[in-house]
C-alpha positions in Angstrom: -8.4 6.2 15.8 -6.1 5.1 13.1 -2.5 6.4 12.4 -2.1 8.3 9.7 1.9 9.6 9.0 2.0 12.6 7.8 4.7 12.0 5.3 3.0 9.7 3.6 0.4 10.3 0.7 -2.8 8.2 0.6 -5.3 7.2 -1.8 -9.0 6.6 -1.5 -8.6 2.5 -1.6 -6.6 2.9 1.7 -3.5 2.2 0.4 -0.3 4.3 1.2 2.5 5.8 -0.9 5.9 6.8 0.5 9.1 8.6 -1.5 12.2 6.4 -0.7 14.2 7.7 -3.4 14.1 10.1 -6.5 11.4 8.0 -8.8 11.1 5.0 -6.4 8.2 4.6 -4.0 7.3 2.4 -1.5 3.7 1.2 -1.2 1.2 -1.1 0.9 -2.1 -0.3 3.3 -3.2 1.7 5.7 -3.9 1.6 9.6 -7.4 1.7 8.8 -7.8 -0.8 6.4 -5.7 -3.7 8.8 -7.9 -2.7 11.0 -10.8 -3.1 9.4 -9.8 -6.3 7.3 -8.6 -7.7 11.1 -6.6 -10.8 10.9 -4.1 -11.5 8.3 -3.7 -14.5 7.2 -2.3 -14.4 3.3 -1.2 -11.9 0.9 -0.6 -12.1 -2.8 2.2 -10.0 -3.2 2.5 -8.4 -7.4 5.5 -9.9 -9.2 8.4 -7.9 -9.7 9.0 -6.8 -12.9 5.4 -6.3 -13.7 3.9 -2.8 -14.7 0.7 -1.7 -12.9 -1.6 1.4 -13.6 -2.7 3.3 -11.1 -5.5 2.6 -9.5 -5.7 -1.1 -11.0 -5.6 -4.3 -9.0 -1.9 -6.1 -8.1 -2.5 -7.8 -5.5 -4.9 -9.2 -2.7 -5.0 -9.6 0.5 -6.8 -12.0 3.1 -7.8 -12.1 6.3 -10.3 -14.2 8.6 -13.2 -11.9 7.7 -12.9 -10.9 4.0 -10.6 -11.1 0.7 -9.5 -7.5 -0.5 -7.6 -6.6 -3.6 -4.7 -4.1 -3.3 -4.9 -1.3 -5.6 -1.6 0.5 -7.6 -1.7 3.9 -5.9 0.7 5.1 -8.8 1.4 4.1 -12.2 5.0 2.3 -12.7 7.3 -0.9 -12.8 7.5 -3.1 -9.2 10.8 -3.2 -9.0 11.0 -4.9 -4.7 8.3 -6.7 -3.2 8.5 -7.5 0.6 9.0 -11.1 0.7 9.0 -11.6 4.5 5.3 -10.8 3.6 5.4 -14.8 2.4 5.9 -15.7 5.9 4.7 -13.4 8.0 1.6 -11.5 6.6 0.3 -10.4 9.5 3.1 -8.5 10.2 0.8 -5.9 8.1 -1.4 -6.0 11.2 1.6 -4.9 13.8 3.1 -2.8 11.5 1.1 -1.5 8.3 3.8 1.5 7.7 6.9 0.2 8.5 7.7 -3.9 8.2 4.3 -4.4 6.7 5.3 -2.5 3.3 4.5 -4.7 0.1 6.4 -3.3 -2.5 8.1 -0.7 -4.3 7.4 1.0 -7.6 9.8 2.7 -10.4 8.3 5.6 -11.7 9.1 6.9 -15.2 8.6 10.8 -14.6 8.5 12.8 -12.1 5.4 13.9 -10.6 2.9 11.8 -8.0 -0.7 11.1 -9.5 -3.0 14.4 -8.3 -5.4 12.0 -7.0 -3.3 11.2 -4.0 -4.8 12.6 -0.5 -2.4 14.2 1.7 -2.9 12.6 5.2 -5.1 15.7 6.4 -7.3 14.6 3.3 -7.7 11.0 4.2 -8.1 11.4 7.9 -10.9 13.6 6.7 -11.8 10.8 4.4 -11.8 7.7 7.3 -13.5 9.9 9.9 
């Protein structure tokens, strides 16, 4: 069974969204979708400074079975992206919560995007 923190909110694309500071959240993929993708092997990482809608594609990611895109979970300006991705993608594999993050989004208001899944939601949702 995949891991699914608690703190974190999810969307339906299996990507993850955690608050690291008031407006500023960190983002990248779930448990369940490095597992499923399985190896690896290359990410293209969104540039900073770029703008990305929710729910529109900023990335990809590869691995020895498939190429995936990586959806924005929330609407805003990348302001970080995890270089060490570069390097070391599959650290997404080993550690798809924690070292495995791929970036960071400014947010202009406040409020989260409703469409977000609290983790009971989404453990629901990968069952």
């Amino acid at each position: 069974m995949s891991k699914v923190p608690d703190n974190l909110r999810y969307t339906k694309e299996h990507e993850w969204v955690e608050e690291i500071a008031p407006n500023r959240f960190r983002i990248g993929i779930t448990d369940y979708a490095q597992s499923a993708l399985g190896d690896i092997v290359y990410i293209q990482l969104p540039k900073v400074a770029s703008v990305v809608a929710a729910n529109s594609v900023c990335g990809e990611v590869e691995s020895t079975k498939s190429v995936s895109e990586i959806y924005a979970p929330i609407s805003g300006t990348i302001v970080v992206i995890n270089e060490k991705l570069d390097s070391n993608p599959e650290v997404i594999n080993s550690d798809p919560y924690g070292q495995g993050w791929i970036a960071e989004i400014e947010i202009a208001g406040t409020a989260l995007s409703e469409t977000l899944l609290s983790a009971q939601d989404y453990q629901k949702l990968t069952a």
